[in-house]
Legacy VTK file of the C-alpha trace (Angstrom):
# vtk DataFile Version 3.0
C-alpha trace
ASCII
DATASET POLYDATA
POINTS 179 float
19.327 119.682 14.810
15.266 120.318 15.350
13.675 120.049 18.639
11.922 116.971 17.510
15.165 115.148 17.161
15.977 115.469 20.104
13.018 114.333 22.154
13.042 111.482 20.105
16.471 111.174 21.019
15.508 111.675 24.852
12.498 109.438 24.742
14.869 106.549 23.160
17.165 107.099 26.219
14.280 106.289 28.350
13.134 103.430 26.802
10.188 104.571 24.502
11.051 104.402 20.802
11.261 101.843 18.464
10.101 98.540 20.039
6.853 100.557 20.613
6.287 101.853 17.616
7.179 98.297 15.375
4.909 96.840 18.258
1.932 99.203 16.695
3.246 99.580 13.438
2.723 95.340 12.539
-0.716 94.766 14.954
0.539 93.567 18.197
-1.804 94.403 21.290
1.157 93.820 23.684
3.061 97.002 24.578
6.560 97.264 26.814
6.111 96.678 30.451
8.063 97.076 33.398
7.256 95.097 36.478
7.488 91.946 38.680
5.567 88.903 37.835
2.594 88.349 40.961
0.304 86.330 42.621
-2.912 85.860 44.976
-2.801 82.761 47.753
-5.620 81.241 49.316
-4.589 78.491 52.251
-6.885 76.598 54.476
-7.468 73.759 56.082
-8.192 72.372 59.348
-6.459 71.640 62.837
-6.714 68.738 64.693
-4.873 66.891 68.024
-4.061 63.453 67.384
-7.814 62.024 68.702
-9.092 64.027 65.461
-10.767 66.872 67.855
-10.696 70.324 66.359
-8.152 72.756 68.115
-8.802 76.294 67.335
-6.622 79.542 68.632
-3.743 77.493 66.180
-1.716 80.677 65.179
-1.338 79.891 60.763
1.814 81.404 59.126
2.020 81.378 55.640
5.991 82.539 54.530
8.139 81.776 51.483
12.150 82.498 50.732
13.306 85.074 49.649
16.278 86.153 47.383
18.212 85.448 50.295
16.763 82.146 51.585
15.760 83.512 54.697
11.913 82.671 55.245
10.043 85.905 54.876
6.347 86.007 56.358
3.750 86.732 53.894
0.245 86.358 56.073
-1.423 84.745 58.873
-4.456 83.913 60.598
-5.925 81.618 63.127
-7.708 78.605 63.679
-11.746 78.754 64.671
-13.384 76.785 67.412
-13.665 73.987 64.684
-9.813 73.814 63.891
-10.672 75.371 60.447
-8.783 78.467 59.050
-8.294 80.769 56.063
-5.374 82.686 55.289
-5.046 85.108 52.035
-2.314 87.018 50.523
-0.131 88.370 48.038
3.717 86.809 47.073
6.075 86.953 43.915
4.550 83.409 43.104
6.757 80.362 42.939
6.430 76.449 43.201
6.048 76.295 47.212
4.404 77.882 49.725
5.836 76.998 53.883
2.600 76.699 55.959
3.459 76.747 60.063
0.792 76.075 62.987
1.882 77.472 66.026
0.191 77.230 69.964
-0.270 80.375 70.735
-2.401 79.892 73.936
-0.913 76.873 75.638
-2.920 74.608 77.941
-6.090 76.640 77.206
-6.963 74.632 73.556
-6.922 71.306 75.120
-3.190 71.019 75.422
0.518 72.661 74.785
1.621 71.322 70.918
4.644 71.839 69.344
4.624 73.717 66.343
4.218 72.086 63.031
5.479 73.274 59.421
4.861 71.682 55.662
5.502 72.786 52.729
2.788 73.121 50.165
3.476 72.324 46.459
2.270 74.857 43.992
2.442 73.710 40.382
1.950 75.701 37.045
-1.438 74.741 36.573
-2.251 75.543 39.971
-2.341 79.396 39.127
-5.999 80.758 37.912
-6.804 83.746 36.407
-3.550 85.097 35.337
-3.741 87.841 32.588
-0.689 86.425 30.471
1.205 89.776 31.847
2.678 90.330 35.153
-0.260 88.509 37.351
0.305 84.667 37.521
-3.307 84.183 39.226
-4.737 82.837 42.192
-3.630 79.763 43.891
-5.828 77.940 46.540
-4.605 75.048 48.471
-5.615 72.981 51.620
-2.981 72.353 54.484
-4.290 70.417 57.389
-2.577 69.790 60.485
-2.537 66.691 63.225
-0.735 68.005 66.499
0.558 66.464 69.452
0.942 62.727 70.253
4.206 60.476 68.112
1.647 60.485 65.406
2.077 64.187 64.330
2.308 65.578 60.926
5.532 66.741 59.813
5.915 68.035 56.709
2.948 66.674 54.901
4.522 62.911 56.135
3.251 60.880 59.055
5.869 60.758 61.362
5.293 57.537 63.560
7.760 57.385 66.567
10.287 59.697 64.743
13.199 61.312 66.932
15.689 62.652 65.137
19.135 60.941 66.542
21.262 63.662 67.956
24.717 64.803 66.488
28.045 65.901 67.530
29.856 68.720 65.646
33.615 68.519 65.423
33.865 71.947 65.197
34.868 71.496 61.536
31.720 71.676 60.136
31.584 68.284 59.697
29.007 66.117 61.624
29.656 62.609 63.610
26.170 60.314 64.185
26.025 59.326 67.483
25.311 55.407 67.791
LINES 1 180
179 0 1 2 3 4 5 6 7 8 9 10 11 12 13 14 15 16 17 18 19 20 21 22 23 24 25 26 27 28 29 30 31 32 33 34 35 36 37 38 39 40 41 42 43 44 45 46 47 48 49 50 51 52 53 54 55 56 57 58 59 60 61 62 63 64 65 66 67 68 69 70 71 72 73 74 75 76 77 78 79 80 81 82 83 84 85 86 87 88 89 90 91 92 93 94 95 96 97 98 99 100 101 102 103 104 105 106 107 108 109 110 111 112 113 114 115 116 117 118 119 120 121 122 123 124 125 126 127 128 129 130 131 132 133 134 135 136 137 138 139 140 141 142 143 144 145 146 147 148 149 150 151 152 153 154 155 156 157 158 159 160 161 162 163 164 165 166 167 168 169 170 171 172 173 174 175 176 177 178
């Protein structure tokens, strides 16, 4: 057996051979690649208290699932003296994005809120500038927040009055509503 036959046989083991060379041989531009498909984020928005004042030192946390479901923290940032923010990263792209505004400085920005979380909605068309390879694009979209007061946002959904009723466990796993 020549030497030649059996790089080619080597190089076939490791994944270079045929689909590369039909892919040349009949014109196509695309070769094999190995990779993960990819994305760029871009969230703002704006922070408010329920009177519609700004509220800056609002800590941002951008954070999707991963394989696991466990929320996984991509980036952050923090709210300006004006309420407004920026935050940029990178993620494996998807169809949602969690966005969470956290006080991080209590009294000192006008009052102690609770922390706030919504999901943000990313849709197929949202992507721009993909390379019809491994990078989906760049997706930009606005989450603003309304903290403190029965009036809060929750979740992207006004939430007038809401409390949640509590529950009692019967250790079972199963869940009784208290009336």
């Amino acid at each position: 057996m020549g030497m030649s036959k059996i790089i080619t046989g080597l190089l076939v083991l490791l994944g270079f051979g045929v689909t590369q060379v039909s892919c040349i041989m009949y014109g196509s531009p695309q070769s094999d690649e190995y990779g993960s498909p990819h994305a760029d984020f871009e969230i703002k928005g704006r922070v408010t208290d329920v009177e519609g004042d700004p509220v800056g030192d609002i800590k941002i946390v951008v954070s999707d699932l991963d394989a696991d479901f466990q929320q996984v923290e991509l980036a952050e940032g923090t709210t300006d003296a004006n309420g407004d923010y920026v935050v940029t990263g990178g993620w494996y792209g998807g169809l949602s994005l969690m966005v969470t505004a956290t006080d991080i400085d209590g009294e000192a920005n006008g009052g102690e809120f609770p922390s706030r979380m919504q999901g943000v909605e990313i849709e197929k068309y949202d992507y721009v500038g993909g390379d019809d390879s491994w990078y989906l694009g760049k997706v930009t979209k606005t989450a603003d927040f309304i903290l403190g007061g029965e009036n809060a946002i929750m979740y992207g959904v006004r939430c007038v009055g809401f409390e949640p009723k509590p529950r009692v466990t019967d250790g079972l796993q199963s869940s009784i509503e208290n009336e």
